[in-house]
SESETOR-593850 format. One record per residue (C-alpha): residue in three letters; y, z, x. Coordinates in steps of 0.2 Angstrom, whole numbers. Each point is the difference from the previous one (the first is absolute). Last residue first. Layout:
REM residues N
+------+-------+-------+-------+
: rest :     v :     w :     u :
+------+-------+-------+-------+
:  ALA :     Y :     Z :     X :
...
+------+-------+-------+-------+
//
This chain:
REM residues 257
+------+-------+-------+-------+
: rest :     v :     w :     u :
+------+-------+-------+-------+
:  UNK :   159 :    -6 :   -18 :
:  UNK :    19 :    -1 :     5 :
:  UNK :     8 :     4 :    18 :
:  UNK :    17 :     5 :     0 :
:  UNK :    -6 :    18 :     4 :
:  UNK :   -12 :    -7 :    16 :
:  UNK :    15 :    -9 :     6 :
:  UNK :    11 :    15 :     3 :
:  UNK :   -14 :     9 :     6 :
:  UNK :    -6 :   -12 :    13 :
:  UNK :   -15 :   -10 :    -3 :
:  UNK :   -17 :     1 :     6 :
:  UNK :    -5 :    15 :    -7 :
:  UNK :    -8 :    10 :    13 :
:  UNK :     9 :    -5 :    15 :
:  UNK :    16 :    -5 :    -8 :
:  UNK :     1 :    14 :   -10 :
:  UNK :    -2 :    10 :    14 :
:  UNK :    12 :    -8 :    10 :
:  UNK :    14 :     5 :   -14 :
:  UNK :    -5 :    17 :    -2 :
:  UNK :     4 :     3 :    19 :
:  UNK :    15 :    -7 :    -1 :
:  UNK :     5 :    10 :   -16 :
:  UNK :    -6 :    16 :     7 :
:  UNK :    -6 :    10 :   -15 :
:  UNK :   -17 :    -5 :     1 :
:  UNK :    -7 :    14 :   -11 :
:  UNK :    -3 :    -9 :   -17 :
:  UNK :    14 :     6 :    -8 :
:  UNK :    10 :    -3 :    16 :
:  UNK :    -3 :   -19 :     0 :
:  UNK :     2 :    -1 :   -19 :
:  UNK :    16 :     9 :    -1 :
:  UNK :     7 :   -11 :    15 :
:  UNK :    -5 :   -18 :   -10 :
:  UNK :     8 :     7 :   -15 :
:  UNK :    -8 :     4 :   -15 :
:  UNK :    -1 :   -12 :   -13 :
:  UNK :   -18 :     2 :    -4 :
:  UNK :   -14 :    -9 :     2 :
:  UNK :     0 :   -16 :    12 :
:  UNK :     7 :    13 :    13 :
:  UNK :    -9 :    15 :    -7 :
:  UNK :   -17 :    -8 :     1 :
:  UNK :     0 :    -7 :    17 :
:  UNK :     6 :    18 :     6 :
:  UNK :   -15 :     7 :    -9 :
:  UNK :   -10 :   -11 :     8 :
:  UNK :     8 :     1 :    17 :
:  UNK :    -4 :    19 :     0 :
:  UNK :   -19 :    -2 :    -5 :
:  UNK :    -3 :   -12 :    15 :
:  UNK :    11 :    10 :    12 :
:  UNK :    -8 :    19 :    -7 :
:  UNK :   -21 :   -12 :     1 :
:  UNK :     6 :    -5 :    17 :
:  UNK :     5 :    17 :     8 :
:  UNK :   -15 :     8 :    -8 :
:  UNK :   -11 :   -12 :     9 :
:  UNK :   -11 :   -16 :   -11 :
:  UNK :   -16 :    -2 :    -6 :
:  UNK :     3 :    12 :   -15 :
:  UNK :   -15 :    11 :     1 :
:  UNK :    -5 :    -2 :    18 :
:  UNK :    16 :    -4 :     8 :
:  UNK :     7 :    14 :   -13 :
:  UNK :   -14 :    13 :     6 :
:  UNK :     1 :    -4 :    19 :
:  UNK :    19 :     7 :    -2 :
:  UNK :     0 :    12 :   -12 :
:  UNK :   -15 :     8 :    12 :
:  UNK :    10 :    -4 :    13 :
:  UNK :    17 :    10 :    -6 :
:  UNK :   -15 :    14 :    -6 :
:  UNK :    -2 :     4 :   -18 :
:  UNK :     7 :    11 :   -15 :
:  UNK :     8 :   -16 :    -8 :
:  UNK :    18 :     8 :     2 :
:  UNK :    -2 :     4 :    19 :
:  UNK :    -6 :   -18 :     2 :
:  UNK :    14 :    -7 :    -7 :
:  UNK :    12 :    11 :     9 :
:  UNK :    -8 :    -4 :    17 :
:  UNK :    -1 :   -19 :    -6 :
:  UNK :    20 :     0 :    -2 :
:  UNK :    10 :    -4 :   -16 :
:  UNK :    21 :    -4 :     1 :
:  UNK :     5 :     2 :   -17 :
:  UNK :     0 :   -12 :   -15 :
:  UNK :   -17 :    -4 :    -1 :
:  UNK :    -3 :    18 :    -4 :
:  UNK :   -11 :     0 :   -15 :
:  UNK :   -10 :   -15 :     5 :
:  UNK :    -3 :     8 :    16 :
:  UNK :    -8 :    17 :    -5 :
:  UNK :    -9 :   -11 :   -14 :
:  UNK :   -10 :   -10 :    14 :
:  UNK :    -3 :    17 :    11 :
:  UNK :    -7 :     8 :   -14 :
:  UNK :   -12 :   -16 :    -5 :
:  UNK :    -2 :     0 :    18 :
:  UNK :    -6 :    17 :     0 :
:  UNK :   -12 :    -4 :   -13 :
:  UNK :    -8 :   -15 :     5 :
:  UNK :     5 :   -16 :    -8 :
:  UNK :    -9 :    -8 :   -13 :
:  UNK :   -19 :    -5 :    -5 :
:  UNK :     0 :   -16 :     7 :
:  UNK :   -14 :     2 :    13 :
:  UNK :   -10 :     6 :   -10 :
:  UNK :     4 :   -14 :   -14 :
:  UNK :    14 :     3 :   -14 :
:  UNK :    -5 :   -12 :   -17 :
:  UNK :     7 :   -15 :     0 :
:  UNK :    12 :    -4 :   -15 :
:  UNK :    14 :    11 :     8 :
:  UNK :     8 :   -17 :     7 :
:  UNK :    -4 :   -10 :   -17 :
:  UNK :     9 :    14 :    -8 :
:  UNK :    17 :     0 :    11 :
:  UNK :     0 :   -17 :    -1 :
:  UNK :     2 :     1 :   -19 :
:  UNK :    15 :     9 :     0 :
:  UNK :     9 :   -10 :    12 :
:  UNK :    -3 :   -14 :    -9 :
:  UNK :     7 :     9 :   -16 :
:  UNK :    16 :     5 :    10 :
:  UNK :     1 :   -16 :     6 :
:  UNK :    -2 :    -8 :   -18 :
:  UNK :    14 :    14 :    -6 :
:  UNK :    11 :    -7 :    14 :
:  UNK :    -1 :   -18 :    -7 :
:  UNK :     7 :     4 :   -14 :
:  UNK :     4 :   -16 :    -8 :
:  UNK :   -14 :   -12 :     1 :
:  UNK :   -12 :    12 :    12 :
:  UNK :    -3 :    13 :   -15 :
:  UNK :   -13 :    -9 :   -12 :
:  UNK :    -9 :    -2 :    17 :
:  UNK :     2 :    17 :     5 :
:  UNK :    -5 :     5 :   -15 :
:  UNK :   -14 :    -7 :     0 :
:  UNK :    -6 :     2 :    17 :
:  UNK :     2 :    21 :    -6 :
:  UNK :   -13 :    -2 :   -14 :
:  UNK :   -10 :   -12 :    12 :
:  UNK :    -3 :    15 :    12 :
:  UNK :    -3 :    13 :   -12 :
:  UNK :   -11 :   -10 :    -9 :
:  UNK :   -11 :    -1 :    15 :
:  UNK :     3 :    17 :     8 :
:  UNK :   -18 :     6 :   -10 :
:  UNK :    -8 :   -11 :    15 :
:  UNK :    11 :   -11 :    10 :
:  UNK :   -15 :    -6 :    10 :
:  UNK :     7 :   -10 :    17 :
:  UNK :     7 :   -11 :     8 :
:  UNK :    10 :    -1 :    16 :
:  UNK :    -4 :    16 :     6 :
:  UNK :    14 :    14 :     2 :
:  UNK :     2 :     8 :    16 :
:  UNK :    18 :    10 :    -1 :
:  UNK :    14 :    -2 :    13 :
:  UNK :    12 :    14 :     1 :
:  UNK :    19 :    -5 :    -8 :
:  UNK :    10 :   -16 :     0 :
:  UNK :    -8 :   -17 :     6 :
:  UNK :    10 :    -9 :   -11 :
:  UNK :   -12 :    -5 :   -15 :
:  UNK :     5 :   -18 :    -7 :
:  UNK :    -9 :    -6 :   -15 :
:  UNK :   -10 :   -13 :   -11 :
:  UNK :    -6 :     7 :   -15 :
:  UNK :   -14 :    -6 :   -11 :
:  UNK :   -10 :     4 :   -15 :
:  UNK :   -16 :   -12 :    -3 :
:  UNK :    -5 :   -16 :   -11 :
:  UNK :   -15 :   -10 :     5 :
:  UNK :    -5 :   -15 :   -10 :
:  UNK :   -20 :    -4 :    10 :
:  UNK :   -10 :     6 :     9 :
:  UNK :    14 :     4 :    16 :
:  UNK :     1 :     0 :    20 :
:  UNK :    13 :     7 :     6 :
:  UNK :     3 :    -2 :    19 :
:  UNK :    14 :     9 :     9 :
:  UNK :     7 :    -3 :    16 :
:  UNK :     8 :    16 :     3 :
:  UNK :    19 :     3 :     8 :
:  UNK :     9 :    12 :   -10 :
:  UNK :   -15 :    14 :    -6 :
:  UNK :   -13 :    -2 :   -16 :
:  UNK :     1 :    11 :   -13 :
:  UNK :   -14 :    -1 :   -10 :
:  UNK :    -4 :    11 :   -17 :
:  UNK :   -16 :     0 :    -9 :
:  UNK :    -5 :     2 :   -20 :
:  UNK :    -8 :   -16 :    -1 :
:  UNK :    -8 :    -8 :    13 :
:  UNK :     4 :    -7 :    20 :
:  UNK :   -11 :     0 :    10 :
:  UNK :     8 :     1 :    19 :
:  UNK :    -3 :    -9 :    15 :
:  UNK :     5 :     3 :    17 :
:  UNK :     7 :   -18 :     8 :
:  UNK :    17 :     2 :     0 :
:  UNK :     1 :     8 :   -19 :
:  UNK :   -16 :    -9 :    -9 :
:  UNK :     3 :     4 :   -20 :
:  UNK :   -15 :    -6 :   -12 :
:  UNK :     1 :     2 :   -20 :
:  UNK :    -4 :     9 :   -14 :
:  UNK :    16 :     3 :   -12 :
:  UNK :    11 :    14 :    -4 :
:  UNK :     9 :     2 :    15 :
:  UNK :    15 :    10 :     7 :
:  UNK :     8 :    -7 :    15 :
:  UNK :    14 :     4 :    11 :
:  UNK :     3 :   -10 :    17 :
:  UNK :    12 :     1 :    12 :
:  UNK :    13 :   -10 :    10 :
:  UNK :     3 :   -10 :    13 :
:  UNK :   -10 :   -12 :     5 :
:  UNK :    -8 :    -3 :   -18 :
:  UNK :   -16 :    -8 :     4 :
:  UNK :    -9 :   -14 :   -10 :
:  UNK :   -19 :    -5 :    -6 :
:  UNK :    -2 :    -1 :   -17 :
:  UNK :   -15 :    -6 :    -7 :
:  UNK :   -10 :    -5 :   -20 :
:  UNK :    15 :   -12 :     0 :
:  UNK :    11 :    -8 :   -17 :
:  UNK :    -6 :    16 :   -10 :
:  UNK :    -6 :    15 :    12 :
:  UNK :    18 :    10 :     1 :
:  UNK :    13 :     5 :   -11 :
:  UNK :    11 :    13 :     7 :
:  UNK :     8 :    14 :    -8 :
:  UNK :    19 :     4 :     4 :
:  UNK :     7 :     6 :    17 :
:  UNK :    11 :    -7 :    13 :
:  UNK :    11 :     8 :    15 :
:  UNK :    -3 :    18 :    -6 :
:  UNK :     8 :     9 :    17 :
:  UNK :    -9 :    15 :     2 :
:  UNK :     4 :    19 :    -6 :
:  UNK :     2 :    11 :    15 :
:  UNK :   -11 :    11 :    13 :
:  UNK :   -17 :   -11 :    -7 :
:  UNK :    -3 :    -7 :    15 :
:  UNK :   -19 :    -7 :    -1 :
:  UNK :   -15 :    -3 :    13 :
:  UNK :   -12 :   -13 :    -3 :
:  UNK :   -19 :     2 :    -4 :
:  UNK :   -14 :   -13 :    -1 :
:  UNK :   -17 :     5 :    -6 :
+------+-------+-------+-------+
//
């Protein structure tokens, strides 16, 4: 089974959506959508082959296929599905996702909120993000946890909420460690084994995001957001958008999704 890894840290882009009618002048599709993703929710039996893994298709599963992906339907005959095509930024922790799979007692769920994003996208097209969104959110939690997907150790669970609560001021791993109850190497080989990152990078990473937020968010000022996020140095803020972002600040609040 094929898996693909999924940013769900803000709502995606909904380039296209609608429901698709397949399987009637050709029993095969074969195309690739380089840049975006794709959402589908089926009610028909058919065969998806997503860069050579193949998948059967039937009613009652969900797919989402990733930006990229030569994809091969092949169908029995009239074939009519839910579809969204979308941009995900690459916002928040990754989360392993396979490409199809049983949407179980979700099902109706699912194509309750496809709906109303579909009804939505003509003139409210934030509603039919909002909905999208929604329904991501599911498909990701369809599969149940594994062993080694059971959730963060304790202490870095502690340590986690420690920094999210004081983003703002400056954090050190002593301090960190001291309110997780652990060692500073302990904390240390336990992120890098838990989160597969260092504290200092998981603080950056989660700093930036929040930054990335407020500028294309709110109206405060480029400043307030640095120092709310505990880069108060403006120069310093400025390079570490760049770095992480890929944009400046300035830029990144004129940007549009």
């Amino acid at each position: 089974m094929r898996e693909t890894e999924l940013h769900l840290g803000e709502p995606p882009a909904v380039v296209n959506i609608g429901v698709g009618v397949h399987g009637v002048a050709s029993r095969t599709d074969v195309f690739r959508l380089p840049e975006l993703w794709q959402l589908h929710l089926y009610q028909y039996d058919a065969e998806l082959t997503v860069d050579g893994t193949a998948h059967t298709i039937r009613p009652g599963r969900v797919s989402l296929v990733p930006p990229g992906a030569t994809v091969r339907y092949r169908y029995q005959g009239r074939s009519e599905h839910l579809y969204a095509h979308l941009r995900i930024a690459p916002i928040g922790p990754p989360r392993t996702v396979p490409v199809a799979q049983d949407a179980g007692p979700e099902f109706p769920m699912l194509s309750s909120l496809l709906l109303n994003a579909i009804a939505a996208a003509p003139g409210a097209p934030e509603h039919t993000r909002a909905e999208i969104w929604a329904a991501l959110w599911r498909v990701a939690r369809l599969t149940p946890p594994t062993a080694t997907s059971r959730g963060p150790h304790p202490a870095v669970g502690t340590a986690i909420a420690h920094i999210e609560a004081r983003l703002a001021a400056p954090l050190t791993i002593p301090e960190i460690a001291r309110a997780a109850g652990i060692s500073h190497n302990h904390l240390t080989r336990l992120f890098r084994a838990e989160i597969g990152t260092t504290v200092v990078a998981y603080i950056r990473r989660r700093r930036l995001q929040r930054a990335h937020h407020l500028l294309r968010a709110s109206t405060l000022s480029i400043p307030a957001v640095a120092a709310s996020v505990g880069i108060p140095d403006l120069q310093a803020f400025n390079k570490a958008c760049r770095r992480e972002l890929g944009a400046s600040p300035r830029v990144l609040r004129g940007a549009t999704s």
